[in-house]
N, C-alpha and C positions, 0 to 999 in steps of 0.2 A: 534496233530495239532490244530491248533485255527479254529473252528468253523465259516464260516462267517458271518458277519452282516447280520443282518432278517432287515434291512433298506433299502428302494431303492434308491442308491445315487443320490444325490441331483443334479442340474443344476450344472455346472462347474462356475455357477459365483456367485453360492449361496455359495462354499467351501468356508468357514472360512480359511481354509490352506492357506498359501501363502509361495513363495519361500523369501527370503533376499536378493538372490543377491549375496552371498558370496562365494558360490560352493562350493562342500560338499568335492571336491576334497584336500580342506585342511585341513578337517579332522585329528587327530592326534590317535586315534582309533581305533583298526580295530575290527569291530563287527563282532559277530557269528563266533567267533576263531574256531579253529578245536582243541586248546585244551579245550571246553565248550564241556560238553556232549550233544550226539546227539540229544537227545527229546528235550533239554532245549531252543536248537539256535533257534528256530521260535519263544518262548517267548523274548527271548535275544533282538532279533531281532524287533519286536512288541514294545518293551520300548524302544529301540533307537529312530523306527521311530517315538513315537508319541514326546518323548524328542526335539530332532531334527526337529519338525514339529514346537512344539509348540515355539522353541528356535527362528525358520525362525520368526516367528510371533511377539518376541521380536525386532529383530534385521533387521528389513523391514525399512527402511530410507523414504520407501516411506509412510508409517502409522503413523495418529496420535496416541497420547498417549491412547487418550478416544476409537480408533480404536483397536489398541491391547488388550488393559485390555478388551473390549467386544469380541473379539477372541476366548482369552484364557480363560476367563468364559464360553462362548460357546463349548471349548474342555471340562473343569470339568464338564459338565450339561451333557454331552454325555457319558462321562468315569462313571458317577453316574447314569447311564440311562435312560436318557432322548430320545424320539424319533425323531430319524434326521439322515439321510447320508452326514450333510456338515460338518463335519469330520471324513473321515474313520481312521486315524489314532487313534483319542479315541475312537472309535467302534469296532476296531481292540485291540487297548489293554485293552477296557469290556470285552471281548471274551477271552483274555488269561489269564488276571485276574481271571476268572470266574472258568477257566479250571486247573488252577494252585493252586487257593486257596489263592494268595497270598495278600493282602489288596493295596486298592487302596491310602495308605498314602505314598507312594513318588512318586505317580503322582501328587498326591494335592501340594508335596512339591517342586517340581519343576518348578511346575505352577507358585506356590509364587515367589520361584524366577523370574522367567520371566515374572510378574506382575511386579516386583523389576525395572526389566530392560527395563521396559516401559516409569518409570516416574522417575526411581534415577537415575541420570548422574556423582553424585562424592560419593565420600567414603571419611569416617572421617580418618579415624587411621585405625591400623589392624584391631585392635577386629570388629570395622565395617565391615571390611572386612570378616573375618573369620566368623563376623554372618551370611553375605552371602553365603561364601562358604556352611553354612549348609544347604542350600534350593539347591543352582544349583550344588554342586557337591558329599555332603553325602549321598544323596537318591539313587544315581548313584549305588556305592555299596552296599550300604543297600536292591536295587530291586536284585542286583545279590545272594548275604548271603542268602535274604530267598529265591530265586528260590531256591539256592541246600539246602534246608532244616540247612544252620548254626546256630549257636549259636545267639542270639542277645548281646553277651559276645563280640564276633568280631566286633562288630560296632562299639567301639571308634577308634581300628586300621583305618579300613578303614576308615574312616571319618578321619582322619588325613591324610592317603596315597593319600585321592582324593583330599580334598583341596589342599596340593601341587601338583598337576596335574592340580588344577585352574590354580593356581596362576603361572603356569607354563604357561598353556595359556594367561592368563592375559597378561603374560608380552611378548608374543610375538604375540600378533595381538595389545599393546598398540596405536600403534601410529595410525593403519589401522580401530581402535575403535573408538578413538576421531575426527579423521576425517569425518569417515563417521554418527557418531550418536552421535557426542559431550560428549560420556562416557567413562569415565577416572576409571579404577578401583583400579591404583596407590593410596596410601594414602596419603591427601594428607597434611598431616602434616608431612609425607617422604619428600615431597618436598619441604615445607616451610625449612625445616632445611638443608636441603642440596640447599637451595637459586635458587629454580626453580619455576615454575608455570606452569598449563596444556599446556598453548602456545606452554612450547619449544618442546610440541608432535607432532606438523605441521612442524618442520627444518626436513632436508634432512638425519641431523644424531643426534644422540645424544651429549651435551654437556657435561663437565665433570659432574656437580650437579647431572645430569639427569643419564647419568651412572651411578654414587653413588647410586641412588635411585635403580635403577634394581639391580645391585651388591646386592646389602643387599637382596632385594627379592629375588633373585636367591639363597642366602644362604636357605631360605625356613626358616628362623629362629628357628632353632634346636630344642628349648624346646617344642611347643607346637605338634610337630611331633615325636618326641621322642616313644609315643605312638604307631607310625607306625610299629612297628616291635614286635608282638606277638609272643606266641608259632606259629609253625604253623598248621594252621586251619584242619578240619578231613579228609575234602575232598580232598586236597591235598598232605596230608601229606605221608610219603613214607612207607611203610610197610614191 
């Protein structure tokens, strides 16, 4: 079990945490499976929420830029040991960290991203894109690999499997993103060529150009995924 915080939490209006607004109910996820072995689900569970904590704090419509990125440097200071209860969430995953053994390098990495998502609002081309996906969705699987003790040989698979699970997200909260925080993760030389602009993300439905553009993401464009399908791995593998 994770240990609790030796901090006394802080005033409720000192928490750096803050909700988005978005409701977690749309989550696509589901954490702490019941097929995750049983000691592991409270770590499991520990990096979602601070993930998910730290993500609300990107994506608060009501926070300035200069607000967030002091946030979410406020969660790394705490996840690196700093003393403070106005985050229990990186207090909470010090603690499991600590109990696990496992390195605090894809908290930092998800941080960055959602540092990203404070002050980037467009993406160039894929590769800009995919350079994102390394920070908000490779760490994701890379926390999981080393909780069950894998390989670090697995991590280019997963790191292709999760990006298309971005981009998967991506393309269906597009429109519900640009509205409410003017960020567009569409690329957007996708769009220049298929003769759209981020605008037509405000219409009621998609126009043709604009469908062209999701269609082609929605292929997940084959080669750089290609990767996603390894031997499979020891711990699941069938004996």
């Amino acid at each position: 079990m994770i240990a609790p915080a030796t901090e006394t939490a802080a005033p409720e209006a000192a928490i750096v945490e803050t909700p988005s607004g978005k409701g977690r109910s749309g989550e696509n996820f589901p954490v702490g499976s019941w097929l995750i072995r049983r000691d592991l689900r409270v770590h499991v569970h520990a990096f979602y929420r601070f993930a998910r904590n730290a993500d609300d704090i990107a994506d608060n419509p009501a926070l300035a830029a200069e607000d967030k990125l002091r946030r979410l440097d406020r969660m790394a200071a705490i996840l690196d040991g700093a003393a403070g209860g106005d985050s229990p969430a990186a207090s909470a995953m010090r603690a499991s960290l600590a109990a696990t053994g496992v390195s605090a390098e894809h908290c930092h990495d998800v941080l960055r991203a959602f540092r990203l998502d404070a002050v980037k609002l467009r993406y160039r081309d894929w590769d800009d894109l995919m350079g994102y996906c390394r920070y908000s969705a490779a760490p994701v699987g890379r926390q999981l690999l080393d909780l069950h003790g894998e390989s670090r040989a697995t991590w280019p698979a997963s790191d292709a499997l999760c990006a298309a699970l971005q981009v998967l997200n991506h393309l269906q909260d597009c429109a519900a993103d640009y509205r409410a925080l003017d960020r567009v993760y569409l690329p957007i030389t996708d769009l220049e060529v298929a003769g759209c602009t981020v605008s037509d993300l405000a219409a009621p439905a998609a126009n043709p150009g604009l469908r062209r553009v999701i269609d082609s993401l929605l292929a997940i464009r084959p080669s750089p995924f290609a990767s996603a399908r390894p031997p499979v791995c020891r711990s699941t593998a069938t004996h």
